[in-house]
MDAnalysis code that builds the backbone (N, CA, C; Angstrom):
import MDAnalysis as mda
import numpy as np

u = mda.Universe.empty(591, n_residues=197, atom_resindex=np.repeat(np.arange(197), 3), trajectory=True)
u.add_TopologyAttr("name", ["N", "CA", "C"] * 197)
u.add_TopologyAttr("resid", np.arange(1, 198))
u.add_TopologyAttr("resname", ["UNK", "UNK", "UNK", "UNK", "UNK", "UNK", "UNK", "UNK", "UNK", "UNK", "UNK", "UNK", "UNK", "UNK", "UNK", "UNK", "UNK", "UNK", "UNK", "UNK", "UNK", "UNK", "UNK", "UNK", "UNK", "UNK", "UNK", "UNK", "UNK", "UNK", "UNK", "UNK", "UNK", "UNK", "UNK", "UNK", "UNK", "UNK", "UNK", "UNK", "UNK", "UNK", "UNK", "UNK", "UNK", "UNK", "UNK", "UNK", "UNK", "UNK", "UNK", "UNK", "UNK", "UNK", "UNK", "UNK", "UNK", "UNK", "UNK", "UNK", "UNK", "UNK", "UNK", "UNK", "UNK", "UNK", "UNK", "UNK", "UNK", "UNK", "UNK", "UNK", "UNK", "UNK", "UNK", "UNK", "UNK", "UNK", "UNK", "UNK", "UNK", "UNK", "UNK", "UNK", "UNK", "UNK", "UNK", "UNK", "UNK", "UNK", "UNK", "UNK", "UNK", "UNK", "UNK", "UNK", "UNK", "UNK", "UNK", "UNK", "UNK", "UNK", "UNK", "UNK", "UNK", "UNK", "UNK", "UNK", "UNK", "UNK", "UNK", "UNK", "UNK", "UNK", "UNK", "UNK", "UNK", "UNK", "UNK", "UNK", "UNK", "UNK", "UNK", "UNK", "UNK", "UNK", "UNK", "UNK", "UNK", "UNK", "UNK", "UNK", "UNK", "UNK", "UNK", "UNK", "UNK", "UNK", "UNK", "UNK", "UNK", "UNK", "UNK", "UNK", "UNK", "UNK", "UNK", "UNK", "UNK", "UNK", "UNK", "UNK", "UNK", "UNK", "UNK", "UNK", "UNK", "UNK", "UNK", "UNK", "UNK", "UNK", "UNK", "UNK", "UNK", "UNK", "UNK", "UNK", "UNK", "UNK", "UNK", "UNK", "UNK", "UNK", "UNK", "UNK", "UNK", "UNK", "UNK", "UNK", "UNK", "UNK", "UNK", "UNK", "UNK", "UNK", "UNK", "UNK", "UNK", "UNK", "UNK", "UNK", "UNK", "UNK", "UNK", "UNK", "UNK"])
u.atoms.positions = np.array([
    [43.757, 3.049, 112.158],
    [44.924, 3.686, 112.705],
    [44.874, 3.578, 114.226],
    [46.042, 3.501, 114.947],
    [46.006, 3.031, 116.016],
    [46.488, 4.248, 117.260],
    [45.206, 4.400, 118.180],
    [45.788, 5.275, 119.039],
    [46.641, 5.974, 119.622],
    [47.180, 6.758, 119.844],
    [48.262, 7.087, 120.422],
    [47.849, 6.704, 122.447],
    [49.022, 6.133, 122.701],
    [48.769, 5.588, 124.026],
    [50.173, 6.594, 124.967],
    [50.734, 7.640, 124.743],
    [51.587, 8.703, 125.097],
    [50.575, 9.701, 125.412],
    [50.621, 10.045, 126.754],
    [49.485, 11.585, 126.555],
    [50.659, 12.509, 126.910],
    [50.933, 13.178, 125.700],
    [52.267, 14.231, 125.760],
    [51.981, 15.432, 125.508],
    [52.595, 16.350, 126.000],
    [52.342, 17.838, 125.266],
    [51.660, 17.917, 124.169],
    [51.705, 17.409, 123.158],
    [51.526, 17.780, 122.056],
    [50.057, 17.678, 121.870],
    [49.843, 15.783, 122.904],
    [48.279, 15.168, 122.670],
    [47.147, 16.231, 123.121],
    [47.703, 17.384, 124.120],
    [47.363, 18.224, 125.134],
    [46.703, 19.197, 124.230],
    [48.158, 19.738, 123.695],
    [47.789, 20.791, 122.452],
    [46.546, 20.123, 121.305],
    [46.791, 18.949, 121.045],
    [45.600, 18.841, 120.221],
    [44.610, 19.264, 121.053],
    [44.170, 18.587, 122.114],
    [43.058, 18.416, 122.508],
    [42.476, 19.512, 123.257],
    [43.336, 20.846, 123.622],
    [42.795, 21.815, 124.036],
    [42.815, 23.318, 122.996],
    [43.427, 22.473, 121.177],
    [42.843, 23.387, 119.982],
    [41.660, 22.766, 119.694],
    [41.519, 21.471, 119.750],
    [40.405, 21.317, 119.356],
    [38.906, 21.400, 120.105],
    [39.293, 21.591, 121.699],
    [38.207, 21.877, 122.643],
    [37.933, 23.431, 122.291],
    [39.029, 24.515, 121.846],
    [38.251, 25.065, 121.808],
    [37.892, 25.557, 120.576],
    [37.875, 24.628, 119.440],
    [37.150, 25.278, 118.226],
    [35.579, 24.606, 118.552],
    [35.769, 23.591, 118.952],
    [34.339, 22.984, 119.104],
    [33.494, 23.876, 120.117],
    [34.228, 24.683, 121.159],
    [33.531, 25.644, 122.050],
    [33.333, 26.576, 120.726],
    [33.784, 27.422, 120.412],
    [33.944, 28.356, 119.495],
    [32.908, 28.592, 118.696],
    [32.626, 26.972, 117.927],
    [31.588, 26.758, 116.674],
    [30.340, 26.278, 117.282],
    [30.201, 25.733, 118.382],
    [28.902, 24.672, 118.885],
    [28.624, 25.254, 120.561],
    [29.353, 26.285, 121.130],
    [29.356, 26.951, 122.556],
    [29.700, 25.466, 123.303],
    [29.426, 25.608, 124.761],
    [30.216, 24.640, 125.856],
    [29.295, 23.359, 125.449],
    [27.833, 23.612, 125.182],
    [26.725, 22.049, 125.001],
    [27.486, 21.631, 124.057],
    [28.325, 22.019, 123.057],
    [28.446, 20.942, 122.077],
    [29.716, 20.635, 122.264],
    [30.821, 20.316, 123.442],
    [31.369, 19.666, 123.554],
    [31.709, 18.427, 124.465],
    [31.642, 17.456, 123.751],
    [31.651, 16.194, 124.417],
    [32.636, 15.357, 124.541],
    [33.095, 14.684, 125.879],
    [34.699, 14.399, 125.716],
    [34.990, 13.034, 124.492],
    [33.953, 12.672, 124.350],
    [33.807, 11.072, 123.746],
    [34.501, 11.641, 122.191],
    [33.799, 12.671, 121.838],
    [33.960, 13.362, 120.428],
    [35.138, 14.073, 120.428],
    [35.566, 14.584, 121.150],
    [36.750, 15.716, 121.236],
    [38.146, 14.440, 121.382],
    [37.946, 13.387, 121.993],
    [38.778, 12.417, 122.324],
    [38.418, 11.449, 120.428],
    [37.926, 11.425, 120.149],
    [37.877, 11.005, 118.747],
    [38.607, 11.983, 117.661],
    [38.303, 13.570, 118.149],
    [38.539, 14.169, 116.957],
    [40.122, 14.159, 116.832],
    [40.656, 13.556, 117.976],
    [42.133, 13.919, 118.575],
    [42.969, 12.465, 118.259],
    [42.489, 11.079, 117.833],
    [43.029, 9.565, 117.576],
    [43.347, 9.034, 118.952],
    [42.834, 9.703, 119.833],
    [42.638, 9.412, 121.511],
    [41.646, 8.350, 121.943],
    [41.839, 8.235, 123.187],
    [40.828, 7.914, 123.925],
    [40.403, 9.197, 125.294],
    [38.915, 8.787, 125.694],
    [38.646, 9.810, 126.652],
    [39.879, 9.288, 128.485],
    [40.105, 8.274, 127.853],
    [41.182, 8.159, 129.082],
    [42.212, 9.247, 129.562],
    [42.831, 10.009, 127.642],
    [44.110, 10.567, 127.740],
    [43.145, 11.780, 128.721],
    [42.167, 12.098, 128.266],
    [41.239, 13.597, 128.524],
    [41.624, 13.525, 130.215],
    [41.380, 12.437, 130.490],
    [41.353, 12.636, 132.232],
    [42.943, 12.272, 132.925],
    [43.509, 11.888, 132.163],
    [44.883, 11.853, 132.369],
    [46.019, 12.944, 132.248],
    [45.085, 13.771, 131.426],
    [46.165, 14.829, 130.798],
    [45.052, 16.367, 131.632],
    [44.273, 16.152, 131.886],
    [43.085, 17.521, 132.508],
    [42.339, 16.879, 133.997],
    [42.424, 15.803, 134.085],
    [41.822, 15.284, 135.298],
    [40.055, 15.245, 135.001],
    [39.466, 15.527, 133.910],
    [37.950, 15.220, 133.459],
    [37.776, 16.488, 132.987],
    [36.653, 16.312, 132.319],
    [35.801, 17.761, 131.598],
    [36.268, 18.983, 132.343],
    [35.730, 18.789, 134.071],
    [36.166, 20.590, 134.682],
    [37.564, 21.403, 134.498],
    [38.793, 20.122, 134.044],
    [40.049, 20.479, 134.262],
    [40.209, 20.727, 132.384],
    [39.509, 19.915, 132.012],
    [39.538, 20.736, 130.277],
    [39.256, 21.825, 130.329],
    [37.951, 22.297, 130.533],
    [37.114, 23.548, 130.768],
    [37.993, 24.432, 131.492],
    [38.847, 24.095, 132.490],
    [39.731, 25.208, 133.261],
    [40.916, 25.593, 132.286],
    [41.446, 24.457, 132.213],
    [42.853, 24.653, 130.943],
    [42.170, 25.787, 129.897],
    [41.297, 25.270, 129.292],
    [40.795, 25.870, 127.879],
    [40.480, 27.797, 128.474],
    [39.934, 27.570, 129.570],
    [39.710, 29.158, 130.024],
    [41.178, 29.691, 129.934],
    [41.917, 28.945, 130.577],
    [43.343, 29.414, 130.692],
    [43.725, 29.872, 129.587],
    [43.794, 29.277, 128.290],
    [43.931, 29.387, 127.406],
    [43.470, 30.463, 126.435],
    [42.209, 30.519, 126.544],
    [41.445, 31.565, 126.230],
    [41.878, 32.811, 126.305],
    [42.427, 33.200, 127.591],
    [42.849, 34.249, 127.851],
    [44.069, 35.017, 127.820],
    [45.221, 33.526, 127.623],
    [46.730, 33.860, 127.089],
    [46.579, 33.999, 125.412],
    [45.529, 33.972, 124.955],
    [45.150, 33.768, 123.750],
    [44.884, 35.265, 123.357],
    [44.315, 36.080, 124.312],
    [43.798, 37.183, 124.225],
    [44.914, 37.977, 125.066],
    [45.678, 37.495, 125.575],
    [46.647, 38.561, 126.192],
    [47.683, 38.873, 124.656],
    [48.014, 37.641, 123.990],
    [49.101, 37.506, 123.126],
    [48.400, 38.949, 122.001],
    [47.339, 38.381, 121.769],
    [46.595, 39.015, 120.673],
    [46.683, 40.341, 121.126],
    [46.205, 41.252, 122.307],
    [46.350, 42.611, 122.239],
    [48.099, 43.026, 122.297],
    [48.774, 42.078, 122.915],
    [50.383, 42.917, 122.842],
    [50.557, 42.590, 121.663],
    [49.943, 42.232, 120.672],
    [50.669, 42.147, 119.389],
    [50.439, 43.153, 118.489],
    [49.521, 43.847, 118.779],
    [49.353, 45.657, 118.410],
    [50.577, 46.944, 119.048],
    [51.355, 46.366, 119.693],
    [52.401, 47.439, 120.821],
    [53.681, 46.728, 120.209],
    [54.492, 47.511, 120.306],
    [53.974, 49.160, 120.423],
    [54.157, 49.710, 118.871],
    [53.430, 50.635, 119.174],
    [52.883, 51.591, 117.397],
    [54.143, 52.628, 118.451],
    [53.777, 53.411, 117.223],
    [54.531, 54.919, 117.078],
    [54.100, 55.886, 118.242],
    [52.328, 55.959, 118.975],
    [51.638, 56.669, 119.220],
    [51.140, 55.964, 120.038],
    [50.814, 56.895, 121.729],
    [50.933, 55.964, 122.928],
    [49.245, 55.730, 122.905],
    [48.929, 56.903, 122.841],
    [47.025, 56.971, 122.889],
    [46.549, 56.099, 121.454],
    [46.952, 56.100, 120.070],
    [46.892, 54.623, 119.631],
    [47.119, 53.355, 120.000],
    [48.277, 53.373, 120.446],
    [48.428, 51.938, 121.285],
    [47.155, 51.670, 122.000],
    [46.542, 52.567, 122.839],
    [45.750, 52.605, 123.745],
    [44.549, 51.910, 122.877],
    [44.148, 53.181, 121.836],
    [42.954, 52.422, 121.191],
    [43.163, 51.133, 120.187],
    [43.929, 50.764, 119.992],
    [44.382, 49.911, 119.465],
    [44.012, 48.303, 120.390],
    [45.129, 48.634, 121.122],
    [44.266, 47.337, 122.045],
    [42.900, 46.942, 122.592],
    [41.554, 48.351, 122.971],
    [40.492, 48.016, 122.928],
    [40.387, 47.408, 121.445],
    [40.553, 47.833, 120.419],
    [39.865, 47.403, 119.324],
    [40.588, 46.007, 118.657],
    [41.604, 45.415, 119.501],
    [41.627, 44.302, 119.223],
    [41.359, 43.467, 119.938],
    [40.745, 43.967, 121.454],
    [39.580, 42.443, 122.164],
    [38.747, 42.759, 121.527],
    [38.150, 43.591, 121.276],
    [36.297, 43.470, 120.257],
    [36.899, 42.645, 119.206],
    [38.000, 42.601, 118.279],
    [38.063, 41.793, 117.485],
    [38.003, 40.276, 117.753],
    [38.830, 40.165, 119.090],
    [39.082, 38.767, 119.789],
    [37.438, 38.070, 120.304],
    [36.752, 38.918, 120.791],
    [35.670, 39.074, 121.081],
    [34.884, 38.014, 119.799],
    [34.661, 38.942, 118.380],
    [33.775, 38.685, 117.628],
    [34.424, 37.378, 116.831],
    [35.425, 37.441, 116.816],
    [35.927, 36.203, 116.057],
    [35.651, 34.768, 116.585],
    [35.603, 34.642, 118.015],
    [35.684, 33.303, 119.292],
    [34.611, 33.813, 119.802],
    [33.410, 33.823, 119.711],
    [31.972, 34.547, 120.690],
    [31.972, 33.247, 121.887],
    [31.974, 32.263, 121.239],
    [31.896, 31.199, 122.324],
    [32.888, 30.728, 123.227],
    [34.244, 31.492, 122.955],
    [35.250, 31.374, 124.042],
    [35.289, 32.269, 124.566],
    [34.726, 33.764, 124.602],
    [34.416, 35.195, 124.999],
    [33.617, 34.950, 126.102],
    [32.119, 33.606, 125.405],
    [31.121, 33.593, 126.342],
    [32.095, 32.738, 127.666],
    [32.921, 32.027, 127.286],
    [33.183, 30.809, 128.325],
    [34.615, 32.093, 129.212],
    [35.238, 32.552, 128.965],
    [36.070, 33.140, 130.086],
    [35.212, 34.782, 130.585],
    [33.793, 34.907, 130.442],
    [33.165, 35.771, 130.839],
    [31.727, 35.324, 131.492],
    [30.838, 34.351, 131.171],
    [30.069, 34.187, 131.115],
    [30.221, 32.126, 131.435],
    [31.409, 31.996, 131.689],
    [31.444, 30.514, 131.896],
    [30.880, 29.998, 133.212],
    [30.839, 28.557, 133.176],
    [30.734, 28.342, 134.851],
    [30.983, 28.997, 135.819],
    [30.429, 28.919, 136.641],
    [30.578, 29.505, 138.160],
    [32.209, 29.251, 138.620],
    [32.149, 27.837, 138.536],
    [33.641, 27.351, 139.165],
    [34.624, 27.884, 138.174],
    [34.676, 28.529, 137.086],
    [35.822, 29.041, 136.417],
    [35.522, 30.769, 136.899],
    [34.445, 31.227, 136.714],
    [34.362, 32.921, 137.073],
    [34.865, 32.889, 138.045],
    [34.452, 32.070, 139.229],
    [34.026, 32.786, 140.604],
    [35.544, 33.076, 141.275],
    [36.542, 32.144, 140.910],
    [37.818, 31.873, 141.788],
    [39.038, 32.934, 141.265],
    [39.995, 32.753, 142.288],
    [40.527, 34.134, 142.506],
    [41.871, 33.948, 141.395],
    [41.730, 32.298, 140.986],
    [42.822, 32.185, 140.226],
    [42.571, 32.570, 138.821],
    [41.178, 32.328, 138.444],
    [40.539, 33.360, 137.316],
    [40.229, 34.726, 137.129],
    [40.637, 35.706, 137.878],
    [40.680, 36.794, 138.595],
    [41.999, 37.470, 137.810],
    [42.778, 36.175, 137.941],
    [43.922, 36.923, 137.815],
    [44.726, 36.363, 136.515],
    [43.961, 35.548, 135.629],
    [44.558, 35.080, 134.111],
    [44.076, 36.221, 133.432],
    [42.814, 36.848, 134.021],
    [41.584, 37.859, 133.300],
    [43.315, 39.680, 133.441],
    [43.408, 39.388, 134.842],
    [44.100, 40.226, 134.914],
    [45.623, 40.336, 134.143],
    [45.708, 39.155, 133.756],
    [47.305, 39.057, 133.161],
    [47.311, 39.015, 131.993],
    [45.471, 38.736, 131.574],
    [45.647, 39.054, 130.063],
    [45.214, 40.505, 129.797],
    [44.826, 41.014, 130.746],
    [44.660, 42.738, 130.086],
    [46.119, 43.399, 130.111],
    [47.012, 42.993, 130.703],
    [48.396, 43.611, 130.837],
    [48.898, 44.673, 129.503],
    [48.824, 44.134, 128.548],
    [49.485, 45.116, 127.153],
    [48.405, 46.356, 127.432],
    [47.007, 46.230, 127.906],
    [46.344, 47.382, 127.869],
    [46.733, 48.057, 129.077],
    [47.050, 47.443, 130.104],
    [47.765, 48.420, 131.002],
    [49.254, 49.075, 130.625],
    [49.590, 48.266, 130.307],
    [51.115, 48.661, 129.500],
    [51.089, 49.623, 129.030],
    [49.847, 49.859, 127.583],
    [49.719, 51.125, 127.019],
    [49.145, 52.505, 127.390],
    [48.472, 51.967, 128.860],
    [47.966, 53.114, 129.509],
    [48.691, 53.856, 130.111],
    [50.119, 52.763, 130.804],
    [51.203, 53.166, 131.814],
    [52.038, 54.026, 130.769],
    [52.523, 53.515, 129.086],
    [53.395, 54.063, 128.282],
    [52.534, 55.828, 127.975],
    [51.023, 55.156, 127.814],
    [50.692, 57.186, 127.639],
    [50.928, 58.164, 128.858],
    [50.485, 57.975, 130.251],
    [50.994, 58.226, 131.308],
    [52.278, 59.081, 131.300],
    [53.324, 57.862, 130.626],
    [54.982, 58.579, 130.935],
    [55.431, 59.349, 129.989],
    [54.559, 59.491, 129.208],
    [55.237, 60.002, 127.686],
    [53.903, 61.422, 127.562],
    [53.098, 61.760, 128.471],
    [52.467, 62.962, 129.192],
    [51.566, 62.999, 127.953],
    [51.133, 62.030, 127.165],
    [50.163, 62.031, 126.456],
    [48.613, 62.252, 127.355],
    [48.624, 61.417, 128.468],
    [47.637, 61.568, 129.531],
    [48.085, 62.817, 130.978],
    [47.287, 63.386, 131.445],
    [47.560, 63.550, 132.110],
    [48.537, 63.219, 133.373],
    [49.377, 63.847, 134.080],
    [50.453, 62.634, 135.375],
    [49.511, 62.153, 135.850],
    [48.803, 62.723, 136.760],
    [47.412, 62.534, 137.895],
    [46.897, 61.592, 136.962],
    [46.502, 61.079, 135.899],
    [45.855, 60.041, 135.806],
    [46.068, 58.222, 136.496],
    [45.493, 58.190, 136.926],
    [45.193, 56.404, 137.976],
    [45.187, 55.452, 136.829],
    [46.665, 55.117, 136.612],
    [46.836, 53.763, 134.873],
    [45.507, 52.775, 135.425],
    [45.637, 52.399, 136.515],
    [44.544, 51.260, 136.830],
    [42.958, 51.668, 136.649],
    [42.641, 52.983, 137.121],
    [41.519, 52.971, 136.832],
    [41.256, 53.030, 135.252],
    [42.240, 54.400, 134.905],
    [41.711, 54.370, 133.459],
    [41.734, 53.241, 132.476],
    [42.853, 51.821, 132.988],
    [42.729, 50.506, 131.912],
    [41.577, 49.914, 132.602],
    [40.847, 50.114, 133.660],
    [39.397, 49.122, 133.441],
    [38.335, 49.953, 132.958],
    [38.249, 51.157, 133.331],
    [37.426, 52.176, 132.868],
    [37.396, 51.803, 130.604],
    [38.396, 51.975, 130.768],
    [38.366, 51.287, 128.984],
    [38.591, 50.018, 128.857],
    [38.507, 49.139, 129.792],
    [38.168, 47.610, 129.333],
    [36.604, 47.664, 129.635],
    [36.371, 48.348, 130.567],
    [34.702, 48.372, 130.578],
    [33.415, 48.369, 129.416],
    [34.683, 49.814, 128.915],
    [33.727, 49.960, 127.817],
    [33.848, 49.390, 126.574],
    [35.349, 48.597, 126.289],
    [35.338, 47.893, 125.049],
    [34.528, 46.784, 125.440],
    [34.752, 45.850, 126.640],
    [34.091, 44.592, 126.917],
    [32.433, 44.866, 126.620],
    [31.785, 46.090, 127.290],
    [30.806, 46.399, 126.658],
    [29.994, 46.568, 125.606],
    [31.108, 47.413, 124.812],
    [30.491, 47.257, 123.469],
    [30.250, 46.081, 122.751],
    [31.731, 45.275, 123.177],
    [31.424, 43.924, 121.936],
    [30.370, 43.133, 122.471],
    [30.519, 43.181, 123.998],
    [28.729, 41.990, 123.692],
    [27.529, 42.620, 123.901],
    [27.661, 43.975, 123.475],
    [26.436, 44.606, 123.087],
    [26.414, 44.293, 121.340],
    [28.033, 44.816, 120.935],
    [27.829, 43.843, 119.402],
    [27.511, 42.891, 118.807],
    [28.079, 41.490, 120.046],
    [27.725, 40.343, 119.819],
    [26.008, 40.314, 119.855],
    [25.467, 40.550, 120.897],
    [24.300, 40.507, 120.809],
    [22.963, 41.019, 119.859],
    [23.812, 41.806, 119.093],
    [22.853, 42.577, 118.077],
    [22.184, 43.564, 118.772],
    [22.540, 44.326, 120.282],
    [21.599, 45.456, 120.949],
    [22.426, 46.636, 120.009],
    [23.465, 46.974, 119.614],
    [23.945, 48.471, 119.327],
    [23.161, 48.812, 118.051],
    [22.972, 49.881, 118.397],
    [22.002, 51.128, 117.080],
    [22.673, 50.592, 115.979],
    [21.939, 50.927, 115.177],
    [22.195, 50.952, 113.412],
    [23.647, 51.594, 113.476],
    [24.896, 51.234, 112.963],
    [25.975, 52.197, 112.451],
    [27.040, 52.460, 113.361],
    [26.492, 51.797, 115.010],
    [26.896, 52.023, 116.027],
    [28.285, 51.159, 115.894],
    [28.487, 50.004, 115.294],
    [29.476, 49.058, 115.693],
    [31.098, 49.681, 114.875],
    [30.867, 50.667, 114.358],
    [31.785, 50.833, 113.655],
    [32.694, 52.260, 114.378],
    [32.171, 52.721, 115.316],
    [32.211, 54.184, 115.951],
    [33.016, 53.925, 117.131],
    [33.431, 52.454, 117.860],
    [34.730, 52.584, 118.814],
    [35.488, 53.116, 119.259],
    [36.569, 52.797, 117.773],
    [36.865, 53.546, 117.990],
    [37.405, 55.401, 118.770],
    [36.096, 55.552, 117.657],
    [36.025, 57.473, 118.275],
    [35.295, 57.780, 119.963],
    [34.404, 56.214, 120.066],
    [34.132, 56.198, 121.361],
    [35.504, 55.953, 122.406],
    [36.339, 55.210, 122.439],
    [37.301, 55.223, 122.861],
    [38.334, 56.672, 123.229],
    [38.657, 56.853, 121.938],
    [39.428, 58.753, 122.205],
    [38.225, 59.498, 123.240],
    [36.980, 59.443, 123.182],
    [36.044, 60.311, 123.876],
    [36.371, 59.647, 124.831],
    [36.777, 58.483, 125.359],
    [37.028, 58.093, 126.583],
    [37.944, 58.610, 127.186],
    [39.141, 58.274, 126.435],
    [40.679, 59.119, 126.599],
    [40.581, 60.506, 126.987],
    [39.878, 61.034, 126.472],
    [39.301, 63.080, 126.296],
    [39.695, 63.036, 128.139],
    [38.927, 62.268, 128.858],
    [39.193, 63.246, 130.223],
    [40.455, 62.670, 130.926],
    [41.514, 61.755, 130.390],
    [42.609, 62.000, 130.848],
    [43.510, 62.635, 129.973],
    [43.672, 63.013, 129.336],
    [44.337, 64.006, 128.018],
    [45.023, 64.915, 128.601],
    [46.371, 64.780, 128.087],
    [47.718, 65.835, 129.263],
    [46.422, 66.919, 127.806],
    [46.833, 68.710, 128.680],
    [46.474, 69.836, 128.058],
    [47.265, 69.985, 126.313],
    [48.330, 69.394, 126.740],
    [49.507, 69.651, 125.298],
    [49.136, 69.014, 124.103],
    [48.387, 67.548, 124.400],
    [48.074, 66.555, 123.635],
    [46.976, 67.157, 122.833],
])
């Protein structure tokens, strides 16, 4: 069968689903453009034509990663219940988390040149948005306290979900611990809690 010699949207989309299942299943060592450009009826030409080489795959795919994980928590919002919403979205990055460990590791734990820059700063920031969303919706609807700071309290609970799961991932949490988030979460919520709530 004969190559496709078009590097089009679509060749793109293959090649940055299939970069990142191969991240996903084999972490960043096991992807190689020679193979990823095979798994796709490519050549590694389209790879540098369509990403500019491996670093511009690796950047796309972070990109990706993280509109991946923005989509995934607004797709819990909105529920009925603002402080659900709330826990709701921690408990669907731990899900995003455990399902993709090796795309978790790569937009947290990736290269330097993808952490360090300010334009990764801010995909990280645009994908927590639905969790700010739901912090801003408990806020107005006096589920939280007024005086509560939406910004602090959505990193203050991205802290601790991001925490837990790669304390999950890693196998450090106690016996029984991985299932208790949840209720760790509301204990989080507890000190912005309007009095009425």
């Amino acid at each position: 069968m004969a190559r496709p010699k078009i590097h089009d949207e679509k060749l793109r989309v293959c090649l940055l689903r299939r970069a990142g299942e191969i991240v996903s299943h084999d972490g960043l060592g096991g992807l190689s453009l020679r193979s990823l450009a095979r798994d796709c009826a490519t050549s590694t030409t389209a790879v540098y034509a369509l990403f500019g080489g491996k670093d511009g795959l690796l950047t796309a795919l972070f990109d990706e990663a993280f509109d991946r994980l923005r989509r995934r928590l607004a797709s819990v919002l909105p529920g009925d219940d603002a402080l659900d919403d709330v826990v709701r979205t921690g408990l669907a990055y731990r899900e995003s988390a455990l399902e993709d460990p090796h795309l978790f590791t790569l937009m947290f734990d990736g290269p330097t040149l993808l952490s360090a820059s300010a334009a990764a700063r801010t995909v990280a920031g645009t994908a927590l948005g639905p969790l700010r969303e739901a912090v801003d919706r408990a806020v107005d609807e006096k589920a939280l306290r007024p005086d509560t700071d939406a910004a602090t309290a959505s990193v203050t609970l991205w802290t601790t979900v991001h925490g837990w799961a790669t304390l999950q991932m890693r196998g450090f949490l106690p016996p029984g611990a991985a299932d208790r988030l949840e209720s760790a979460l509301h204990s989080v919520l507890d000190g912005w809690r309007a009095e009425a709530a």
